[in-house]
Every structure is written in structure tokens, then in C-alpha cells.
Residue, then its C-alpha position, 0 to 999 in steps of 0.5 A: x613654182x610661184x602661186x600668186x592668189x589676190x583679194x580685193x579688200x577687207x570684206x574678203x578677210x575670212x576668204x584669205x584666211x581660208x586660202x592661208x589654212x589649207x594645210x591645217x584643215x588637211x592636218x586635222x582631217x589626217x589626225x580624225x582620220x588616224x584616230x579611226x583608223x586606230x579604232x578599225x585596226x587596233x580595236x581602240x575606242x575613238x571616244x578618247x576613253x582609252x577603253x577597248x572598242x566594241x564592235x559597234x564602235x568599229x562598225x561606225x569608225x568604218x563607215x565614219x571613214x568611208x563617209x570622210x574619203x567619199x567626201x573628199x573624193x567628191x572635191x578631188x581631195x585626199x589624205x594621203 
């Protein structure tokens, strides 16, 4: 499959380089979302600490979770 997108000049820059970093924005939404994830499944904490999570922080990487694939649902999107 060939995809062809045009732009008409420099002033849609920013635009073109949206369009270009795509797969990026999906890496780094995939990497937040692992991230969580370790916390729900292994109890690890998302602040990077390298500590245990307490139930708190479950609680809010759950929701956090939800809150991304809701997000993502209502632009026809997905992780996976």
C-alpha cells in the first residue's frame, strides 16, 4: 500500500511533523502504559522509586489506565 499525504508550504511545518511522528506518540503512549501496568500486576511503584506499591498507587495506575484507553477508544485508537 502507498499513502501519499501533501502539504502546502512552511507555515504547516508543525503539521507535517505530526503526521511524521505518529508511530512515536503510540511508542511513548505503549511505554506509560507498560509502566502502569507493572504497577496493577506486580505491585511495582510508577514513581520510578523502585519501592513497592501501596494500594493507593494501584488504585490511581488503574484508573490512569482506564482513563488512557477510554481516551483512546474515543479517537478509534488502541495500544495493541
Amino acid at each position: 500500500m502507498k499513502v501519499t499525504l501533501e502539504f502546502d508550504g512552511n507555515e504547516e511545518e508543525s503539521e507535517i511533523q505530526v503526521a511524521l511522528d505518529g508511530h512515536k506518540w503510540k511508542d511513548a503512549m505503549w511505554k506509560l502504559d507498560q509502566l502502569l501496568r507493572n504497577t496493577t500486576k506486580y505491585g511495582t511503584s510508577f514513581l520510578l522509586t523502585g519501592n513497592l506499591a501501596n494500594e493507593q498507587e494501584i488504585a490511581i495506575a488503574e484508573s490512569i489506565r482506564e482513563s488512557i484507553r477510554d481516551i483512546l477508544s474515543d479517537y478509534n485508537l488502541n495500544l495493541d
